[in-house]
C-alpha positions in Angstrom: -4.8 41.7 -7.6 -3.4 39.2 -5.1 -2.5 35.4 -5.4 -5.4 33.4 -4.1 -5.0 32.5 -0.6 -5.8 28.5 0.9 -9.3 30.2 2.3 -10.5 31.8 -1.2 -9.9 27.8 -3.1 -12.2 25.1 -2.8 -9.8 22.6 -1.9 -11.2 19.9 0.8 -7.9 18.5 2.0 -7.4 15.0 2.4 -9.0 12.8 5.5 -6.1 11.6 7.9 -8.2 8.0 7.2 -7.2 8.6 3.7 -3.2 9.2 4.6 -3.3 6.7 6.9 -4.2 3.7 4.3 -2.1 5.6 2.0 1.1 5.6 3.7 0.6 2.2 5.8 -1.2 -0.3 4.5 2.4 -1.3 2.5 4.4 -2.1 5.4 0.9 -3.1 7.3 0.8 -6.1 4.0 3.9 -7.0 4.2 4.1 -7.8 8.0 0.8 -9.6 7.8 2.3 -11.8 5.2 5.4 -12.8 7.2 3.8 -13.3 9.8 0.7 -15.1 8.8 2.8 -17.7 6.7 5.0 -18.5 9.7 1.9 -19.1 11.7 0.2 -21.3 9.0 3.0 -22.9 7.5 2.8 -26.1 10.1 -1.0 -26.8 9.2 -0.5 -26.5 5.4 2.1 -28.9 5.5 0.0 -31.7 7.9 -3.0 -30.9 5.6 -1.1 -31.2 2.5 -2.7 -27.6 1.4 0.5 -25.7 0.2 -1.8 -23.3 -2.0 -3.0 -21.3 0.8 0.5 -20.1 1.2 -0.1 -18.2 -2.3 -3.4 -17.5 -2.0 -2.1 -15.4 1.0 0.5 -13.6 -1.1 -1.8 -12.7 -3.4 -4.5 -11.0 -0.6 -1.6 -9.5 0.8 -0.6 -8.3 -2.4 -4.0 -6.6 -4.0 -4.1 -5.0 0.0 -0.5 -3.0 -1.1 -2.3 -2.5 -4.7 -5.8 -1.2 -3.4 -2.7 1.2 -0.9 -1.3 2.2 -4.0 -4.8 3.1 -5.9 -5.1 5.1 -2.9 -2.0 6.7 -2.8 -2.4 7.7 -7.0 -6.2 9.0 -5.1 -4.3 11.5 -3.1 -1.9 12.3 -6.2 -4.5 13.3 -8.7 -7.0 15.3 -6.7 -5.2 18.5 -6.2 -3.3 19.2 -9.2 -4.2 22.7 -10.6 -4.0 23.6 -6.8 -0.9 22.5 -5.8 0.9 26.3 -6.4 -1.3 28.0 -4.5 -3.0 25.9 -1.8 -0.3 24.2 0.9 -3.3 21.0 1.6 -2.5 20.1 -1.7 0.9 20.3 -2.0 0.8 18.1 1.2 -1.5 15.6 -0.1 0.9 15.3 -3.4 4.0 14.8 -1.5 2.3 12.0 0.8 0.8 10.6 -2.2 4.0 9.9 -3.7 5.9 8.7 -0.3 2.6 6.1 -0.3 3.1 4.7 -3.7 6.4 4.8 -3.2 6.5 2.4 0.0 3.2 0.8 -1.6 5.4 -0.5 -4.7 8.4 -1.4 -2.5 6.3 -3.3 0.0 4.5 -5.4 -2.8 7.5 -6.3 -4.5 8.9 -7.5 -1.3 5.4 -9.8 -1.0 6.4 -10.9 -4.2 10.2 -11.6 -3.6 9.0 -13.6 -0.3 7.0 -15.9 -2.3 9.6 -16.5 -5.0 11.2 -19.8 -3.4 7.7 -21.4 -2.8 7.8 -21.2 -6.9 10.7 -23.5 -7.1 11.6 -25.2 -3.5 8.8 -26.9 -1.1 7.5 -25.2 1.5 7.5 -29.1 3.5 10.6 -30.2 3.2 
């Protein structure tokens, strides 16, 4: 009797779609939210509407979380295959590289919003 083969498993690998959001919707986040508070900074200060600024962070934020729900997506589905079936192995090891750089990303959201806590964005 041989080792199952990738053909004889019923393994449906992962969409590229699926990657894609997995691995770059971290870094896709974080520059949105650099750039977007640079562009709005101006306006929030001549409006006198300084929340916005975290209301951003926090979009930004639940977009790296919703790429890390993903990513744990891609590392759950093919467990019992991941010996035998090479789709699955690959989807694990991206999975992981996505929360990895999913978590990394988010707390640099975070970290970028820090001084707004304690300094004014205005002055």
């Amino acid at each position: 009797m041989s080792a199952p083969t990738d053909e004889t498993l019923d393994y449906v690998p992962a969409g590229w779609g699926r990657l894609l959001v997995a691995l770059w919707s971290g870094p896709h986040w974080w520059a949105t939210h650099l750039g977007l508070t640079y562009l709005v900074v101006p306006e929030t200060c001549a409006l006198g509407i300084q929340w916005t600024l975290h209301l951003i962070t926090v979009a930004c934020l639940a977009g790296t979380v919703a790429g890390g729900w993903v990513s744990l997506g891609l590392l759950r589905r093919g467990v019992p295959q991941r010996e035998v079936n090479r789709y699955a192995l690959r989807d694990g090891y991206l999975g992981w590289i996505g929360l990895a750089l999913n978590v990394f990303f988010g707390a640099v959201v975070i970290a970028e919003n820090v001084p707004r806590w304690f300094l004014d964005a205005c002055w």
